[in-house]
N, C-alpha and C positions, 0 to 999 in steps of 0.2 A: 413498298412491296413486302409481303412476309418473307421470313428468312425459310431457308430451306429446312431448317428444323419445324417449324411450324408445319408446314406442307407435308412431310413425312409423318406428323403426329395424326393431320388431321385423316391421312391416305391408311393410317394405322387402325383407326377408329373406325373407320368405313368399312377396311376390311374386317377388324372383329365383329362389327355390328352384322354382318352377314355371315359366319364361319356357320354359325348352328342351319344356315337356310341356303341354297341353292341363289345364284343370282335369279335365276329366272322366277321364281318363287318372289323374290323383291318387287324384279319389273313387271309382273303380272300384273298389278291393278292399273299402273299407269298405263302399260302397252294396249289394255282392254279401251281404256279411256279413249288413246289414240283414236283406237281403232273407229268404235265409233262416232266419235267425232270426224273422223276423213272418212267415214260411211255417209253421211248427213252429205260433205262435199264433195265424192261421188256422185252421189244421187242423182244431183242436178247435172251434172255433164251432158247427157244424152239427151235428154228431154228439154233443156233448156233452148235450144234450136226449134225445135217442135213449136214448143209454146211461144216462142218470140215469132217467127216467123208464120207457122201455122195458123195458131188460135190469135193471135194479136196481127197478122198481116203485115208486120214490118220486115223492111229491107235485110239482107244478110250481112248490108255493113251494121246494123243496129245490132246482130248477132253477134258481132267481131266484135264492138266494143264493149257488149255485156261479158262476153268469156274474155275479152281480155282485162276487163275492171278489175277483176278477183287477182290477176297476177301483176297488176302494178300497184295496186295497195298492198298484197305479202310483200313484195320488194319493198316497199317506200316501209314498213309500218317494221322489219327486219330491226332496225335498232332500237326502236322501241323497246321491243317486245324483249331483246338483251338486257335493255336497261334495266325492264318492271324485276326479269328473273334473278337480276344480281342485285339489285338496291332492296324489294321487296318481296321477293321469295318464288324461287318454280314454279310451287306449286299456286301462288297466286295468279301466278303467269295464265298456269295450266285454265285454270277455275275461271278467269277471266276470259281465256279464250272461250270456252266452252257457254259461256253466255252469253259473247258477240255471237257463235256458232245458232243460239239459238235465236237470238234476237233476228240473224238475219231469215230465219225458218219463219220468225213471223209476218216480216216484209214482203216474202214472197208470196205469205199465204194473204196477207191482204191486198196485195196487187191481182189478187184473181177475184176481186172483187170491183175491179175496174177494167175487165174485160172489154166493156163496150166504151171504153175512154183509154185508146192503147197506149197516148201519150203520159198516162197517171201509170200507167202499171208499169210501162220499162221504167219511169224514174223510183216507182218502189224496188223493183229489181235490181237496177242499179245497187240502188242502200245496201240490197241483199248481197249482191256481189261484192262490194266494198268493206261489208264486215267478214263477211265468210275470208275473205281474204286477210284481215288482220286476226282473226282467230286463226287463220292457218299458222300462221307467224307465232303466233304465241303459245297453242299449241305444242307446236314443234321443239319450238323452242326450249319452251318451260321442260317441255319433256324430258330431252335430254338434257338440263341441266340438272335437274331432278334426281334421273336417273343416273346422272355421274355421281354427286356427290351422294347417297342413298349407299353404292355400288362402289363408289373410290375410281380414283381417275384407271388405276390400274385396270381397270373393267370397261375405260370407253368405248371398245370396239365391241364388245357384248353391249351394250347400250344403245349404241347407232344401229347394230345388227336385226334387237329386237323392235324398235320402234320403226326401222325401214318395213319389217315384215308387216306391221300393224297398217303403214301408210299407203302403203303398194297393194296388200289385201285389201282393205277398207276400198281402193281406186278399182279393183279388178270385179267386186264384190259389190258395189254402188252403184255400177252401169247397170248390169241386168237388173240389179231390183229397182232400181228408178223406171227404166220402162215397163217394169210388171206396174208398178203400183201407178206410173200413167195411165194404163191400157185396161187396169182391171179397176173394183171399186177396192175402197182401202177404209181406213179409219172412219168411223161412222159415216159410212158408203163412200165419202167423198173418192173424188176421180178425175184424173187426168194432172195438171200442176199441182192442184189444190189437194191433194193427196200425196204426193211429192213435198212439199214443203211441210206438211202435218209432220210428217215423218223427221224432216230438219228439225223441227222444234223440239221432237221428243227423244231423240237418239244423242244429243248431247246433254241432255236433261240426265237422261238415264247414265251417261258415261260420268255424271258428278258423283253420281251416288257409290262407283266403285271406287274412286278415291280419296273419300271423305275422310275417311278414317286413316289414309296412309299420313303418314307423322311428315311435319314441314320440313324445309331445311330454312336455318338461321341467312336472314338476307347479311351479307357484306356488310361490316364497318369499316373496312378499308375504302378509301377513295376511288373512285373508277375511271380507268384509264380514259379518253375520249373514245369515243365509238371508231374513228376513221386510222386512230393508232394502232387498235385494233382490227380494224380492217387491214393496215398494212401489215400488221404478222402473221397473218392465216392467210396473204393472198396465194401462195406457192400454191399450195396442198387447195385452195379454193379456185385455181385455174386447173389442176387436176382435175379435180371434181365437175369443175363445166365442161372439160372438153371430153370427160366418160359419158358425162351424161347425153352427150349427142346422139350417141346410140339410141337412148330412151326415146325421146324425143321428135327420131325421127323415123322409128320403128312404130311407134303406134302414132303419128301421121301423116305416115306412106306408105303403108304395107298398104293399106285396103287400096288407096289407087295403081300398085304394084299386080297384086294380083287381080284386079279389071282389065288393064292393061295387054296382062296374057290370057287371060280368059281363064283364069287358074280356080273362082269360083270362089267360097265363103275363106275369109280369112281369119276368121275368128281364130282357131287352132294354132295360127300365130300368135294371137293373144296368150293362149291357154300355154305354150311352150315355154314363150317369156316367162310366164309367171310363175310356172312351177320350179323353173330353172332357177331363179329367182331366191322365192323361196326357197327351195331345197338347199338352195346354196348358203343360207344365211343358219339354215338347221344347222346343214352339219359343220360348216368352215366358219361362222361365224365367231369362232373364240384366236382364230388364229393373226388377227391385227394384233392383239393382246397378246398371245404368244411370241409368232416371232416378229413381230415389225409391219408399220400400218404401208411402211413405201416398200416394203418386200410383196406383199401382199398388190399392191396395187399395182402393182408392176406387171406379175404376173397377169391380173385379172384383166388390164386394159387389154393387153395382147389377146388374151381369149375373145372380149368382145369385140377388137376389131378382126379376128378371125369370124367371127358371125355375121358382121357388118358386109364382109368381102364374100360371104356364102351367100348371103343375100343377093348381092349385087350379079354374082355369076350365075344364081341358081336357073339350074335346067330346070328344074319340077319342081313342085309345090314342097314337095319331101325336104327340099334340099334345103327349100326358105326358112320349112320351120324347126329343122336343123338348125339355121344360123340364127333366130330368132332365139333358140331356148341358147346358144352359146353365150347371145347376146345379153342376156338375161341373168346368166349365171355371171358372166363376167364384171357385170355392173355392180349387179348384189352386191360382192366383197370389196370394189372400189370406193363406192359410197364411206365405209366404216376405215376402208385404209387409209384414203388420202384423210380422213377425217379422222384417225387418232394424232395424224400429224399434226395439226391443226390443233389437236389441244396441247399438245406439247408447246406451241408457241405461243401463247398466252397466260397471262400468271394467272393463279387460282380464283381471285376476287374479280377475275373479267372473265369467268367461263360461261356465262349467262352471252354476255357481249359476244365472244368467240364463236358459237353455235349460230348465234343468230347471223354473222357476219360469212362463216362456211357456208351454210344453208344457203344465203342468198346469191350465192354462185351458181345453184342451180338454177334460182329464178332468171339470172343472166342469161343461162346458157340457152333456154328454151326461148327467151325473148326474143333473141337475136341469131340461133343458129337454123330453126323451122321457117319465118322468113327468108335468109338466104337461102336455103337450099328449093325450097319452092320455084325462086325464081330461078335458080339450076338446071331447075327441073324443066322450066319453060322454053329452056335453049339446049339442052340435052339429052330431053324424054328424064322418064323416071327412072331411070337404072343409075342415073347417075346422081341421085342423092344418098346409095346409099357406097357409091365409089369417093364421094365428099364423106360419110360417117365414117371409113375406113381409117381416112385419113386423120379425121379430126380427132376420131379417139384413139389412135396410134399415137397421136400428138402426148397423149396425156404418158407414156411412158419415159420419154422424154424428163417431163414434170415428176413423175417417179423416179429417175436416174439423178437426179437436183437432190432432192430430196433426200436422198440415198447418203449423198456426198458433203451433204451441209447439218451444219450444226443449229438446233433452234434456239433462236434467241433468247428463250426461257432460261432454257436449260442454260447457254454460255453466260446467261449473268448470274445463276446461282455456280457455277465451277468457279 
């Protein structure tokens, strides 16, 4: 393991390499890259239902297993993708995803060319979903690892902060235009999937070219820890992370049977609340992981969104709902980067590639497993009470902030 002199040198470097420029100015081309690259996987969310079901006539379990392919290959492909960023560089990481990203744009575009052989085109779909999925990972990954060392660890919560915003725009920003570009004609006329996935192919194409020119980071000589040693020093701060993200998760899918339920009417404005909340929050508070403390910070934040969670759950009117949805949204925002500067704190520098990918895949956890159970919650106690289970699950996580608070990271007690 480097000595602590080394790690200080290299955190010095990082910082002067940035003094004459703004971080944000740094992460600018990487966070753009994101973006469009989780625009591309966006895209497909809304319409892929449509078109599996609709235009191909298969069952809605065939739909369950095509949206869920994409989040068990990000899960499974998670250490990977740690490996490729620490042994042979972020930004390889990053380059690489963004060409599974387009590869899977063109699976899809050729599966619309087996329309009248439905069984050929889910299993292109599939591929599609299966890469989309490991470019998510890598992606992610490369990104912020990228962006830490670029920026110096001292900046990871400005790092997590800008590429959450890049991730959650690209999702919020990808739904509507994928049904535009279903419903209208698009890239030389095409229309419906097959204009939809045109768009896959060229949106992470396009996001290579903003980061061509940003300068690499030197992959690791140091040897690398095993992935699952890894995994056991980020689990704290990465059960944090799963049990915030419940809110996420079961805020955009439950609200819309929420409000049918009371006849409350379009929900979307729940959408728009979170998001802005969201982002606003990562605008203006997003330097404060980095300032005072990522488990200060997440502390407070869990508490805000399980106050949105419990708004939800009581709301008389629609008003109230999307009250507790923009609470919900801002409180996540700055959890995301809190429980996650913790997180790199417990890992040594030559596994920060490993670490990221290992935090991250907490989220993948938590959606896996916490939107099923609450479903079936739902089935034995109407829907009000999924989001009286989010209250709780994400109150759980301050809990995980108060540890955190009180404990020393591993890291750090073997360089003392």
């Amino acid at each position: 393991m480097p000595s602590s002199s080394n790690t200080s040198v290299a955190s010095r470097l990082a910082q002067a390499a940035t003094s004459g420029r703004s971080v944000f100015a740094v992460l600018l081309p990487i966070t753009f890259a994101v973006f469009l690259g989780f625009l591309a996987i966006g895209m497909v969310l809304p319409v892929l239902p449509l078109h599996i079901h609709g235009t191909l006539g298969m069952g809605t379990w065939v739909v369950g297993i095509a949206a869920g392919a994409q989040f068990a290959a990000a899960l499974l492909s998670r250490a990977w993708a740690g490996a490729m960023a620490d042994t042979r560089g972020a930004k390889t990481a990053v380059v690489s995803g963004l060409v599974m990203a387009a590869a899977a744009g063109l699976a899809y575009l050729l599966s619309t060319q087996f329309n009248h052989e439905p069984g050929q085109a889910v299993g292109l779909i599939l591929l599609g979903r299966v890469l989309q999925g490991c470019a998510e990972s890598l992606i992610v990954t490369g990104a912020l690892s990228w962006g830490v060392g670029l920026v110096g660890p001292h900046n990871v919560g400005k790092v997590m902060a800008w590429v959450g915003i890049a991730i959650y725009g690209a999702y919020a920003g990808g739904a509507p235009l994928g049904v535009h570009l279903h419903g209208e004609p698009g890239l030389c006329g095409a229309q419906g999937f097959a204009a939809v996935a045109g768009a896959c192919v060229m949106l992470p194409t396009l996001a290579w070219g903003f980061i061509a020119w940003v300068k690499p980071l030197a992959p690791s000589g140091v040897q690398r820890m095993p992935f699952y040693k890894v995994l056991g020093q980020v689990w704290v701060p990465g059960l944090g992370l799963a049990l915030s993200s419940a809110g996420f998760g079961l805020l955009t899918a439950f609200i819309p049977l929420l409000f049918t339920s009371r006849s409350w009417g379009n929900p979307s404005l729940a959408f728009t609340a979170f998001g802005v909340a969201f982002i606003g929050a990562r605008l203006l508070f997003g330097h404060l992981p980095d300032k005072v403390g990522g488990a200060k910070v997440a502390l407070i934040c869990v508490l805000i969104e399980a106050g949105g969670q419990a708004m939800i759950w009581l709301a008389p009117t629609p008003v109230v709902a999307f009250v507790g949805a923009a609470l919900t949204g801002f409180g996540y925002s700055l959890a995301f980067p809190g429980f996650g500067v913790e997180s790199v704190k417990r890992a040594p520098p030559q596994n920060r590639g490993a670490a990221m990918g290992a935090y991250v895949a907490f989220l993948d956890i938590a959606l896996g497993l916490i939107n099923p159970g609450a479903g079936a919650l739902a089935g034995v106690w109407g829907i009000e009470a999924v989001f009286f289970f989010g209250t709780l699950v994400v109150a759980g996580g301050s809990l995980v902030a108060l540890w955190l608070l009180w404990a020393v990271p591993v890291a750090e007690a073997g360089r003392s």
